[in-house]
C-alpha positions in Angstrom: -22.1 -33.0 -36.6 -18.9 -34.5 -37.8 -17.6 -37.8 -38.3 -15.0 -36.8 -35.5 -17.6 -34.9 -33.2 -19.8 -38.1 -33.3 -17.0 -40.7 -32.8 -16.1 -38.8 -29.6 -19.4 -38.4 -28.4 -20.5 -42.3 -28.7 -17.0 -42.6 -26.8 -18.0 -40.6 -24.4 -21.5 -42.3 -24.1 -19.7 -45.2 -23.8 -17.4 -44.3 -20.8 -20.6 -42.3 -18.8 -22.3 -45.9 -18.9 -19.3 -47.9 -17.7 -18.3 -45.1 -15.0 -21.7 -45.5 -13.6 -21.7 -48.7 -13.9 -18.2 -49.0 -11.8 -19.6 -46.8 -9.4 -22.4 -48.4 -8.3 -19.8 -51.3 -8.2 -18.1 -49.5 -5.2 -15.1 -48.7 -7.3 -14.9 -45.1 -7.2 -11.3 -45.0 -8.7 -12.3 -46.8 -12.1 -15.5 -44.4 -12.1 -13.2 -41.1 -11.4 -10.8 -42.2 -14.5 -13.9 -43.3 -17.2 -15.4 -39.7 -16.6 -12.4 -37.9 -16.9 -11.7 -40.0 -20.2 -15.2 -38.7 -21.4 -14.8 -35.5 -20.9 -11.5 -35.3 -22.6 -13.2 -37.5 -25.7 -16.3 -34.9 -25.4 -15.6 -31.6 -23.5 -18.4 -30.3 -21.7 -20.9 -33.5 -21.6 -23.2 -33.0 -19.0 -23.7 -36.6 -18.3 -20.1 -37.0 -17.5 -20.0 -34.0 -15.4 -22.8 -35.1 -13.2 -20.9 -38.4 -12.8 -17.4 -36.6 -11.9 -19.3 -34.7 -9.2 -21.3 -37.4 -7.8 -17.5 -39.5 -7.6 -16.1 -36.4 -6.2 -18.6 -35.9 -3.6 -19.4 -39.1 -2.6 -15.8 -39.3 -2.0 -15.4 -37.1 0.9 -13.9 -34.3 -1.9 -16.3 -32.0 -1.6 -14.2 -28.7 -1.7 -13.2 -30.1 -4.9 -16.6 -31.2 -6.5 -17.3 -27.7 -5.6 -15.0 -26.2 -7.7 -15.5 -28.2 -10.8 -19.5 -28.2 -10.9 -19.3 -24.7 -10.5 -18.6 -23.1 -13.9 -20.6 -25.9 -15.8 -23.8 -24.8 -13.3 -23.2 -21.5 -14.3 -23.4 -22.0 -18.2 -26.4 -24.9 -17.6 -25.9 -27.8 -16.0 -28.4 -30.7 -15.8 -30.8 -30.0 -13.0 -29.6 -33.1 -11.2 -26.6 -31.6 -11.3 -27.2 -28.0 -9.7 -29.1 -30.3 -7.2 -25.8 -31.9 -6.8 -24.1 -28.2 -6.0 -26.7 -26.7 -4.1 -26.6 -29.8 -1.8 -22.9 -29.4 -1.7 -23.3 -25.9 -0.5 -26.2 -26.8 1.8 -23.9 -29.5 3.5 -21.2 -27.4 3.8 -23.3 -24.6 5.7 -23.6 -21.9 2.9 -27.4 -21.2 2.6 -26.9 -18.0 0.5 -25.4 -20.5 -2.7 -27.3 -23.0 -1.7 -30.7 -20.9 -2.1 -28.8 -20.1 -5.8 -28.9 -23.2 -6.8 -32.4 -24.4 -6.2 -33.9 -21.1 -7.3 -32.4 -21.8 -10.6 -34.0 -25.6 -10.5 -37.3 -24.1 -9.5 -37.4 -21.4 -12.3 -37.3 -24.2 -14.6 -39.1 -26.6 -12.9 -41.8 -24.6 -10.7 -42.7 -28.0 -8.3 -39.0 -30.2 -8.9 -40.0 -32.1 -5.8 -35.9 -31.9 -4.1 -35.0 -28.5 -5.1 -38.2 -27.3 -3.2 -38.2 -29.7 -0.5 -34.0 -28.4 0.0 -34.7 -24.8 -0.3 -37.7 -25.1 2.2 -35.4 -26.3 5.1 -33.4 -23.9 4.2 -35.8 -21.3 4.8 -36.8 -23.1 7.7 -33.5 -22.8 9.4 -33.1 -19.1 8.5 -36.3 -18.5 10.2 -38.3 -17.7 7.0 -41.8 -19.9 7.5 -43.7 -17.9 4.7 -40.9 -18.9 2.6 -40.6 -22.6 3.8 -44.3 -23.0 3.9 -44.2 -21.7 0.2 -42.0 -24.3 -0.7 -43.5 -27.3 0.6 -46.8 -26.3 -0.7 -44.7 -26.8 -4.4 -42.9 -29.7 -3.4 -46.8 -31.3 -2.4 -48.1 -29.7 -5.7 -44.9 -32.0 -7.8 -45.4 -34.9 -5.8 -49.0 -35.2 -4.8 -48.9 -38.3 -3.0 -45.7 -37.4 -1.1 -46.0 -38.5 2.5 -42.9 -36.2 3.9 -44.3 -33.3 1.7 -47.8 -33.6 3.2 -46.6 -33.6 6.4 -44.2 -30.8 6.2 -46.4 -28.8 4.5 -49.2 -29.3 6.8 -46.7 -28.4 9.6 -45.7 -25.2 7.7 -49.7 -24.2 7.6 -50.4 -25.0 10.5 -50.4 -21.9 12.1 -52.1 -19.9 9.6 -54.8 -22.5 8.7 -55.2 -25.1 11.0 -58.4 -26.1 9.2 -56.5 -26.5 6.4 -53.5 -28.4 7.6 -55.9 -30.8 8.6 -57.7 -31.3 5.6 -53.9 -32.1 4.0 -53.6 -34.8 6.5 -57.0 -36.0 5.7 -56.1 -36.4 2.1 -52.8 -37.8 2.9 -54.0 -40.5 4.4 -56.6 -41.2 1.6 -54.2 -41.6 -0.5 -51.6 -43.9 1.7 -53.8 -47.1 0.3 -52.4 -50.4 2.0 -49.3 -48.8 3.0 -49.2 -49.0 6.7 -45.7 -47.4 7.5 -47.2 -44.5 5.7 -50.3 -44.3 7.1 -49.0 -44.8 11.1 -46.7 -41.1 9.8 -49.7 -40.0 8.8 -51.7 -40.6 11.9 -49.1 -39.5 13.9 -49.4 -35.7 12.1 -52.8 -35.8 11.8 -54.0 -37.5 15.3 -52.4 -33.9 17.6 -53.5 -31.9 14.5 -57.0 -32.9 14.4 -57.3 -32.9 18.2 -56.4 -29.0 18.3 -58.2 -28.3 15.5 -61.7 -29.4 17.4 -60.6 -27.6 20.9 -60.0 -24.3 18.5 -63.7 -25.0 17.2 -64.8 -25.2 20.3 -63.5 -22.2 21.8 -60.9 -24.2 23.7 -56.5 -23.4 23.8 -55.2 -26.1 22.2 -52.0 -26.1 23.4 -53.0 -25.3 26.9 -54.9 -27.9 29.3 -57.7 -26.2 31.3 -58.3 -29.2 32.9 -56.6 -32.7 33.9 -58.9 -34.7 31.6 -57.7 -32.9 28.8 -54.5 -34.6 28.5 -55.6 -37.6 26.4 -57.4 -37.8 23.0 -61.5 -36.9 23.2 -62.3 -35.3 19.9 -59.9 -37.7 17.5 -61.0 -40.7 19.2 -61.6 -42.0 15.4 -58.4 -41.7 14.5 -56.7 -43.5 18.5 -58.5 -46.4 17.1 -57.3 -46.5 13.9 -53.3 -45.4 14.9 -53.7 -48.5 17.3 -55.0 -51.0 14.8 -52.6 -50.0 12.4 -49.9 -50.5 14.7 -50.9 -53.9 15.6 -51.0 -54.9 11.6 -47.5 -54.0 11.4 -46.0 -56.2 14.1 -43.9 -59.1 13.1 -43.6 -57.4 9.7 -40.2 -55.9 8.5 -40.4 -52.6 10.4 -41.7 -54.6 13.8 -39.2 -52.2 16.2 -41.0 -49.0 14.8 -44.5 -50.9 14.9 -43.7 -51.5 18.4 -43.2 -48.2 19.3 -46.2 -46.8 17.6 -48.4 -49.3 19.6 -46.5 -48.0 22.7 -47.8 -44.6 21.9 -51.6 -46.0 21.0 -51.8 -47.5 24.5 -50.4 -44.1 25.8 -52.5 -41.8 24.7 -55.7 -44.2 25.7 -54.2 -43.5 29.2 -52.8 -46.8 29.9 -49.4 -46.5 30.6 -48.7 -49.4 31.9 -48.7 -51.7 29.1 -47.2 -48.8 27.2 -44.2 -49.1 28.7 -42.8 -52.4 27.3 -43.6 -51.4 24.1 -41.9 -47.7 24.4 -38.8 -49.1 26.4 -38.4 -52.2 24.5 -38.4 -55.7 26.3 -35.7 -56.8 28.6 -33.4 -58.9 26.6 -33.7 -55.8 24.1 -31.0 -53.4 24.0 -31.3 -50.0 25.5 -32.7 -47.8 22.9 -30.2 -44.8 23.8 -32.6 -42.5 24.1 -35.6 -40.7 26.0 -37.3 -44.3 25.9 -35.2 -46.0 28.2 -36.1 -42.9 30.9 -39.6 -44.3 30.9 -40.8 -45.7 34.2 -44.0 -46.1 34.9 -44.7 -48.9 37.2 -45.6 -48.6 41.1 -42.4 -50.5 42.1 -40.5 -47.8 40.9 -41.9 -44.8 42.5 -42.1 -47.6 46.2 -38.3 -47.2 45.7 -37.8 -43.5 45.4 -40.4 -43.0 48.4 -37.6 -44.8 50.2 -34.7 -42.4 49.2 -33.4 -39.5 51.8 -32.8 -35.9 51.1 -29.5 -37.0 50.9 -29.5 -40.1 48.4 -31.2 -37.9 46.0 -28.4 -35.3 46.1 -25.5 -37.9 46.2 -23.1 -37.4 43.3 -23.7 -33.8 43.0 -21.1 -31.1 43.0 -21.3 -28.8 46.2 -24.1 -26.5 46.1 -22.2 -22.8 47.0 -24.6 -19.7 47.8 -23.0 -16.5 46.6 -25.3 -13.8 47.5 -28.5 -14.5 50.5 -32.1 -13.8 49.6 -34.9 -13.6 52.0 -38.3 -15.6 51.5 -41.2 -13.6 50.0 -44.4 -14.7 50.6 -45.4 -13.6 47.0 -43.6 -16.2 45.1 -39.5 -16.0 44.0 -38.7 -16.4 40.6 -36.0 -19.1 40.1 -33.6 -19.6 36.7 -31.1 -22.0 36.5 -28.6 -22.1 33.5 -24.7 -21.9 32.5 -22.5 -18.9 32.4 -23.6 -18.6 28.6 -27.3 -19.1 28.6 -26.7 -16.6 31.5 -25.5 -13.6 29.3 -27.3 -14.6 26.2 -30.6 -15.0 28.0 -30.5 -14.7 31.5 -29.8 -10.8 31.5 -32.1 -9.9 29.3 -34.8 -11.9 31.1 -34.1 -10.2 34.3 -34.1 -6.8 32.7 -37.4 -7.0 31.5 -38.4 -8.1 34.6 -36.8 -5.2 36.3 -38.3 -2.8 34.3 -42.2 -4.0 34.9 -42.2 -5.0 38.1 -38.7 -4.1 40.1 -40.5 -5.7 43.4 -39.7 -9.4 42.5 -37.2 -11.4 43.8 -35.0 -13.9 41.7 -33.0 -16.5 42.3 -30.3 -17.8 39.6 -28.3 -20.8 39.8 -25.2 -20.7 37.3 -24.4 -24.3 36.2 -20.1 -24.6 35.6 -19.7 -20.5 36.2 -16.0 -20.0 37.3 -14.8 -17.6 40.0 -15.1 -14.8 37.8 -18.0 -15.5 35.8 -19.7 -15.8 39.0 -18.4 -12.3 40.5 -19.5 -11.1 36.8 -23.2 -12.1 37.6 -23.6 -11.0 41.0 -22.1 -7.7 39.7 -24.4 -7.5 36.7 -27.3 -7.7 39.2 -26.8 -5.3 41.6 -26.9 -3.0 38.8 -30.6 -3.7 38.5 -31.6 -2.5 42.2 -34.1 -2.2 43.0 -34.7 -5.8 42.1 -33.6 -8.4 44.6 -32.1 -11.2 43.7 -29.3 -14.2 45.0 -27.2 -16.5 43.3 -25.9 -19.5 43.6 -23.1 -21.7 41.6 -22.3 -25.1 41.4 -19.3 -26.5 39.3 -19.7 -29.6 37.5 -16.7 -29.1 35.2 -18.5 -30.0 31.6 -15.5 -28.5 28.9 -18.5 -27.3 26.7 -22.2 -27.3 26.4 -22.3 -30.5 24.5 -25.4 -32.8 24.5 -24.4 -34.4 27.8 -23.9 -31.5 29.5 -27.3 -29.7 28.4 -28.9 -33.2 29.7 -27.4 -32.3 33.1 -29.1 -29.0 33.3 -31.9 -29.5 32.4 -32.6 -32.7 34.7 -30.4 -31.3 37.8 -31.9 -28.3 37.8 -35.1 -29.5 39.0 -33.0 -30.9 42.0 -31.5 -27.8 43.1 -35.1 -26.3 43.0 -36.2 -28.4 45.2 -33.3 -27.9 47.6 -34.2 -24.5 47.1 -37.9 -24.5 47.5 -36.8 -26.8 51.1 -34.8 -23.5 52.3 -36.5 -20.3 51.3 -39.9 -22.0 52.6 -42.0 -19.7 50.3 -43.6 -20.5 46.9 -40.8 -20.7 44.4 -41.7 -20.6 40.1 -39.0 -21.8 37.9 -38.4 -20.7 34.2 -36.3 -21.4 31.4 -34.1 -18.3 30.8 -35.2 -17.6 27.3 -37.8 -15.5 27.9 -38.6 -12.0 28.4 -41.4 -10.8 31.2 -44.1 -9.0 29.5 -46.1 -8.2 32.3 -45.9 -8.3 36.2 -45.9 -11.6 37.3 -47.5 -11.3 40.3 -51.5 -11.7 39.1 -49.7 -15.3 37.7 -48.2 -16.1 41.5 -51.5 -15.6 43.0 -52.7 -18.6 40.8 -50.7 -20.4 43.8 -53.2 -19.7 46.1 -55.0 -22.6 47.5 -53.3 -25.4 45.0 -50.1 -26.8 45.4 -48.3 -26.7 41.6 -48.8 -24.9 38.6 -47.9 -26.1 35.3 -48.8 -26.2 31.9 -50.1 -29.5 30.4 -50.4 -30.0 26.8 -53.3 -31.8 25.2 -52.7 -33.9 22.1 -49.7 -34.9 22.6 -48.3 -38.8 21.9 -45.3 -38.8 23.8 -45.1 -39.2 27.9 -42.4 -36.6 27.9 -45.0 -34.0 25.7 -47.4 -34.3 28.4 -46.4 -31.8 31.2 -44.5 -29.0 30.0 -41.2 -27.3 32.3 -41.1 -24.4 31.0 -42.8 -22.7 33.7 -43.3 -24.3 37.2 -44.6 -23.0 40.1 -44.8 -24.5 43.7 -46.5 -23.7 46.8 -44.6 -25.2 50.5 -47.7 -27.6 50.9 -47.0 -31.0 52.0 -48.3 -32.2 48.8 -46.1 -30.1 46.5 -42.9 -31.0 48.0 -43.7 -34.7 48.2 -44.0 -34.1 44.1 -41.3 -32.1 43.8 -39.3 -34.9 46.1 -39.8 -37.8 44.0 -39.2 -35.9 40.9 -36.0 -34.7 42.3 -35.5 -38.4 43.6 -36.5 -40.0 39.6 -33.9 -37.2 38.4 -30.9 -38.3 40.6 -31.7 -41.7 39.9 -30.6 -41.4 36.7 -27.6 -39.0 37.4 -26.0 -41.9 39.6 -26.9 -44.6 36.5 -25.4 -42.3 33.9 -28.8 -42.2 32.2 -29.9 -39.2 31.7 -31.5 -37.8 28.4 -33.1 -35.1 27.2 -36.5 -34.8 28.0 -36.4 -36.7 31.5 -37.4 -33.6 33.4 -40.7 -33.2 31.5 -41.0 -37.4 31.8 -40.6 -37.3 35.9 -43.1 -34.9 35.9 -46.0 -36.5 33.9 -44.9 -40.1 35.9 -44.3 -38.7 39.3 -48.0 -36.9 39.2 -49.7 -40.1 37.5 -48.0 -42.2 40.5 -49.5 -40.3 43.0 -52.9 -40.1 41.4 -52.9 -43.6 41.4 -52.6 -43.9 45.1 -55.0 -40.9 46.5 -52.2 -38.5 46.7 -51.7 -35.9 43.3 -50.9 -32.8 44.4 -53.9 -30.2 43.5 -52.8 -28.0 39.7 -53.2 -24.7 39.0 -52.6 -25.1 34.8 -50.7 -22.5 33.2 -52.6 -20.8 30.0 -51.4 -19.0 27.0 -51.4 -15.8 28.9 -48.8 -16.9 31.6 -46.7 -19.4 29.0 -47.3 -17.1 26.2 -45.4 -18.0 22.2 -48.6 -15.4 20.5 -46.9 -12.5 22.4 -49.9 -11.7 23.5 -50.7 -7.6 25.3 -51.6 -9.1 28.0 -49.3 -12.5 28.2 -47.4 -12.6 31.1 -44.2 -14.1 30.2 -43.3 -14.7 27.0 -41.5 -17.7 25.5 -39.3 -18.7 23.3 -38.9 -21.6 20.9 -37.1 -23.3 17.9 -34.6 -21.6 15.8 -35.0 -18.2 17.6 -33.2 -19.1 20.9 -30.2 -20.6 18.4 -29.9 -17.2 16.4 -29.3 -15.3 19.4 -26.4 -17.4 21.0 -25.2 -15.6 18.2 -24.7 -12.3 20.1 -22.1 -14.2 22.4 -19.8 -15.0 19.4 -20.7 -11.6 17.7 -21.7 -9.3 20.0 -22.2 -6.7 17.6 -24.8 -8.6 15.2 -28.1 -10.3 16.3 -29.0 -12.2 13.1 -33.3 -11.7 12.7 -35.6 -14.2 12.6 -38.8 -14.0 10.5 -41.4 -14.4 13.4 -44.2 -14.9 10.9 -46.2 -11.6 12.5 -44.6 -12.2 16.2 -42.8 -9.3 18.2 -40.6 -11.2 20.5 -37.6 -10.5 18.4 -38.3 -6.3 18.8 -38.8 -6.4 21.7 -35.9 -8.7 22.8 -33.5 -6.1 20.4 -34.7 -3.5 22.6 -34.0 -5.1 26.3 -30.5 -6.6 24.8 -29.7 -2.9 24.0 -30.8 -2.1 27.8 -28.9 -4.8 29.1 -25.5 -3.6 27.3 -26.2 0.0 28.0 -26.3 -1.4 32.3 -23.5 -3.8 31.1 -21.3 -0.9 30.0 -22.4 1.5 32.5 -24.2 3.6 29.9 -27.6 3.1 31.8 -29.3 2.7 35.5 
C-alpha cells in the first residue's frame, strides 16, 4: 500500500468514526457530509458506504439509498449492508429483490439470524410455509436461544409436527432462565400448543370442541399454573401493563372471567386500551341492561334495511352471507356457485353491505343465472368511502344484527357464513345437526383470548325461544357498541362467548350443536362440508378484482382449496359472461 493509499484510508477511518458518531448524535447532516468526505478520501470503503445508506435511509430517502447501495451490493458489500438493501426493498414492497438480497447473506452465512428471519416472512407472506418454515428453523439454528425464532419456528412446524413444535417450546422455555417477559411469550405459544398436542394423542380435534367443557385448559393444567405465577411476578415491575394483561388471560382460561376483566380492560382511571380489550364485558349488570333493550333500541342508528328480491322460509335451514359489493364478487359468487352445483335445492340469503343501485341490480342479476338455486337479497347503505379498518368492523359486528332481524322474519332455521368459502358437499346432513338444539357453532379449545373462544365463521340457529333470546342479546351487545362508536374487530366472536356464558350463569344457555372439522373444514377434507378459508389466501385473491385476469397462487402446503377455487372462479366468469348455464 502506498504512503498516499494509507494516508487516505486512516482519513477515511477517521471520518466513518466521527459520522457514526454524529449520527447517533441525531445530526444526520454532519453524518451525510463525514461519509461522503470518506468515500471521496477512500473510494469504495465499505464502512462508509454502510454509513451513507443507513443516513440515507433513516432519513426518509430511501429511493435514493436504493440507488447508491446497489452497485456496491452487487460487487460485495458488507453483509450488514445487503441487510440494509434487502430491507429497503422489503419495506418498499418488492419481495423478488428483497429475496436477492438475503439469499446472498445466507449463502455466506447459512444461519445470519436477520437475513433468515427477513426472508422467512417474506415467504410467509407469499404463501410459501415450506420455505418460511425452512427459514426459521436456520434463524433458530444461528441463534439458539432466540425467543421470536423459537416461536416462529414452532408456528411454522406446527402443522407438520406438532409433537415437535412442542418439544421447541419445551426447550425454549428451558432456556428462558429468570427472564420472565420471555418466559410469559413462551407460555403463551406453548400453553395452546401443548393443549392440542394431548387432544391429538388422544384421538381428540384440536381445534374443534366436542363438548362445552372443552373450552378451558385440562391437559396443560401444568403449564395455567405456571403462566399465572409468572404473571403475578411481573406486576409492579417495568413491563406491569403487559403483566397485567397476561394475568387477565391466566384467570381467563381458569374460567373465571370475572376477575379477568379488570385486568384485560384495564382499571377505570386507566385509558381505553383502543382495542378488542375495551369490548370486554363480562359482568351480570351488563347483560340486566341489554335484557332491557327493544327490538328497536338494538337497531337504532342503523341505515334502512331495503329487501330487493323475496324468499320463502324453508324448513331445511337458509344459508345467509352478508358482505360488501367487493367481498361479494371476489368471494360471494364463487361461494354460491359451488353451492349451486352440489346441491341446487338450497336457499340463500345475501345481504350487500354499501352496494349502490347498480351493484345491487348486478347481484340480483348474477343470481338468477344460477336457477335453480333460490335465493334473496337485501342491501343496506351505510356510505363507508372504502373498506378501511372501521368499516370492516361494521360488517363484521352488524351483520350479526341483520341476522337476527332476519332469523325474526323468515321464522325458519337460518346458518350464516363468511363468504370465503367454497361448499364442498351438500349442506343439508350439516342443517339436520339443528334438530333438537337451538345453535350450532364451533368452539375452539386452547385458546387464551375471550374473543378465540367461539368461532363465527359458521353459525347456525334454530326459531326456539332460547336461540333467539341468544341471538337477541348478541344483536343487543353489538348495537351497543355501534351507538358508542366502539366497535373493534373481534366483538362479534366476544358477544358470543359473553352472551352464552351470561345465560349459563342464570339457568338459561341455549342447548349447542358444535361444529367439527367436517362442517368448518381448513384440511379440505372429501368429505368436509364447507370449506374455509384463512390467512394470506383470502388477501391473494382480492387480487382478481384489481386484475381480473391473474389469480396470484398460494402454496397451500399439500391443501386443494386454491384448485378447486381456480376452477369455480372460471365457472363463475363463464355465467358472468354468459359463456355458461
Amino acid at each position: 500500500m502506498s504512503d498516499l493509499t494509507a494516508a487516505g484510508a486512516d482519513s477515511a477511518n477517521a471520518m466513518v468514526q466521527q459520522g457514526a458518531a454524529a449520527f447517533q448524535a441525531g445530526d444526520a447532516v454532519r453524518a451525510e457530509q463525514l461519509f461522503r468526505a470518506a468515500l471521496a478520501a477512500a473510494p469504495g470503503d465499505l464502512r462508509a458506504v454502510h454509513g451513507l445508506g443507513v443516513v440515507l435511509s433513516q432519513s426518509g430517502r430511501r429511493a435514493e439509498a436504493q440507488a447508491f447501495l446497489a452497485p456496491y451490493v452487487e460487487k460485495g458489500a458488507l453483509l450488514e449492508t445487503t441487510l440494509l438493501l434487502g430491507q429497503i426493498f422489503d419495506d418498499a414492497g418488492d419481495g423478488g429483490r428483497a429475496t436477492i438480497c438475503y439469499k446472498s447473506i445466507l449463502k455466506k452465512n447459512p444461519t445470519h439470524y436477520q437475513a433468515a428471519m427477513r426472508l422467512a416472512a417474506v415467504k410467509d407472506r407469499a404463501g410459501d410455509k415450506p420455505g418460511a418454515r425452512e427459514c426459521y428453523r436456520l434463524a433458530l439454528e444461528g441463534s439458539p436461544n432466540d425467543i421470536a425464532a423459537a416461536i416462529r419456528y414452532s408456528n411454522a412446524n406446527w402443522a407438520k409436527d406438532p409433537e415437535g413444535g412442542v418439544a421447541i417450546m419445551e426447550r425454549a422455555l428451558a432456556n428462558v432462565g429468570d427472564n420472565l417477559t420471555a418466559r410469559a411469550q413462551v407460555l403463551e405459544t406453548l400453553l395452546p400448543q401443548k393443549e392440542w398436542w394431548e387432544r391429538i394423542r388422544r384421538g381428540l380435534m384440536p381445534y374443534h370442541a366436542t363438548d362445552i367443557n372443552e373450552l378451558f385448559y385440562k391437559y396443560a393444567a401444568d403449564y395455567v399454573k405456571d403462566y399465572e405465577q409468572t404473571s403475578t411476578k411481573r406486576l409492579g415491575g417495568p413491563d406491569h401493563a403487559s403483566a397485567r394483561m397476561s394475568l387477565g388471560y391466566a384467570r381467563f382460561i381458569q374460567n373465571d372471567r370475572i376477575a379477568a376483566e379488570p385486568l384485560l380492560r384495564g382499571g377505570p382511571d386507566e385509558p381505553p386500551r383502543g382495542n378488542i380489550l375495551d369490548c370486554i364485558r363480562f359482568q351480570p349488570e351488563f347483560y340486566d341492561e341489554l335484557r332491557r333493550e327493544s327490538v328497536f333500541d338494538i337497531a337504532a342508528g342503523l341505515p334502512e334495511l331495503l329487501a330487493l328480491t323475496p324468499l320463502a322460509p324453508d324448513p331445511k335451514g337458509v344459508v345467509y352471507l352478508s358482505c360488501n359489493y367487493t367481498y361479494f364478487t371476489a368471494f360471494t359468487q364463487p361461494m354460491i356457485v359451488s353451492l349451486r352445483d352440489i346441491a341446487p335445492q338450497t336457499a340463500v340469503h345475501i345481504h350487500l353491505m354499501d352496494a349502490n343501485k347498480e351493484q345491487a341490480q348486478a347481484a340480483v342479476a348474477f343470481c338468477r343465472k344460477l336457477s335453480p338455486l333460490r335465493f334473496a337479497v337485501s342491501v343496506e347503505r351505510v356510505g363507508f368511502p372504502n373498506a378501511d379498518q372501521e368499516a370492516r368492523n361494521y360488517y363484521h359486528a352488524i351483520r350479526f344484527i341483520r341476522y337476527y332481524q332476519h332469523l325474526l322474519a323468515y321464522e325458519c332455521p337460518l346458518w350464516m357464513m363468511d363468504v370465503d368459502a367454497l361448499f364442498n358437499r351438500d349442506p343439508a346432513e350439516m342443517f339436520a345437526m339443528l334438530d333438537g338444539k337451538d345453535v350450532a357453532m364451533r368452539i375452539r379449545p386452547a385458546r387464551l383470548e375471550p374473543w378465540n373462544q367461539f368461532n363465527a365463521c359458521i353459525v347456525g340457529a334454530s326459531t326456539s325461544t332460547a336461540s333467539l333470546e341468544y341471538f337477541r342479546l348478541m344483536a343487543a351487545y353489538l348495537g351497543r357498541f355501534f351507538r358508542d362508536k366502539g366497535l373493534k374487530w373481534g366483538i362479534d366472536q366476544l358477544a358470543m362467548y359473553g352472551v352464552y356464558a351470561d345465560m349459563a350463569d342464570r339457568g338459561q344457555a341455549p342447548t349447542l350443536a358444535l361444529l367439527g372439522e367436517r362442517e368448518v373444514d381448513y384440511d379440505y377434507l372429501d368429505h368436509g362440508f364447507v370449506w374455509c378459508n384463512s390467512g394470506i389466501a383470502k388477501f391473494r385473491h382480492l387480487a382478481r378484482i384489481s386484475d381480473p385476469k391473474s389469480l396470484p397462487l398460494a402454496d397451500f402446503d399439500g391443501n386443494r382449496f386454491v384448485e378447486v377455487f381456480e376452477r369455480t372462479w372460471k365457472t363463475t366468469q363463464d355465467i358472468l359472461h354468459n359463456r355458461a348455464s
